[in-house]
N, C-alpha and C positions, 0 to 999 in steps of 0.2 A: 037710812044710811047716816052716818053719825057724823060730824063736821070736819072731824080732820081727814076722813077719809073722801071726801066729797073735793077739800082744799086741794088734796094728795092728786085726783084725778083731774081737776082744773087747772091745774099747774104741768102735768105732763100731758103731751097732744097725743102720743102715741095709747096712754091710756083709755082718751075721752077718745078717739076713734074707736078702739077697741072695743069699751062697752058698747058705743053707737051701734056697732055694726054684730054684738053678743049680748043682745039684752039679759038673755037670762043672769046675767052677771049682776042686775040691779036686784033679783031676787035676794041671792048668796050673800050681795055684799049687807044688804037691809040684816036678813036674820043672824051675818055674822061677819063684823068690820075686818075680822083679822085674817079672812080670805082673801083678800086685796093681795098680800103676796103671792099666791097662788095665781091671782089673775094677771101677776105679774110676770109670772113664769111665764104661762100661755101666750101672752101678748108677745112677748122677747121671742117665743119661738116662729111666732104667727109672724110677726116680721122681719124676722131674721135680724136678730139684732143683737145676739150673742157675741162673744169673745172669737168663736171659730166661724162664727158666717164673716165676719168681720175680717178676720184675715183671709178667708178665701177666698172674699170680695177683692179684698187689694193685692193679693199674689194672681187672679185673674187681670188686673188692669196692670201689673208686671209685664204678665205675658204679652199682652197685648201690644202694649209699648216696646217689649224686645220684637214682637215679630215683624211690628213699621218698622223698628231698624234695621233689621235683616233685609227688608224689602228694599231700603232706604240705600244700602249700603250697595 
């Protein structure tokens, strides 16, 4: 695995969990650095951490907070 690619994964926690817990990732990334985006992908989906989990997360704790008010009220 080649240096910046190694920098890239010690620098984000959600990466270095990821390969932690997808070794075969250490394979792909050795015979070719510029799949890191790809495992980039993967990762984002694997934790939900997209643009749309992200708002679904926060229109869920909406809810949740209109429905104490309703309770509330």
């Amino acid at each position: 695995m080649d240096i910046p690619t190694q920098i890239k994964i010690q620098n984000n926690p959600y990466l270095y969990r990821y390969l932690r817990e997808h070794s075969s990732w250490y394979k792909n990334l050795n015979r070719n650095p510029n799949s890191i985006k790809q495992m980039e992908i993967e990762m984002r989906k694997a934790y939900q951490l997209n643009l749309s989990d992200r708002i679904d997360r926060f229109s869920q704790k909406i809810e949740m907070i209109r429905s104490f008010m309703d309770i509330l009220s």
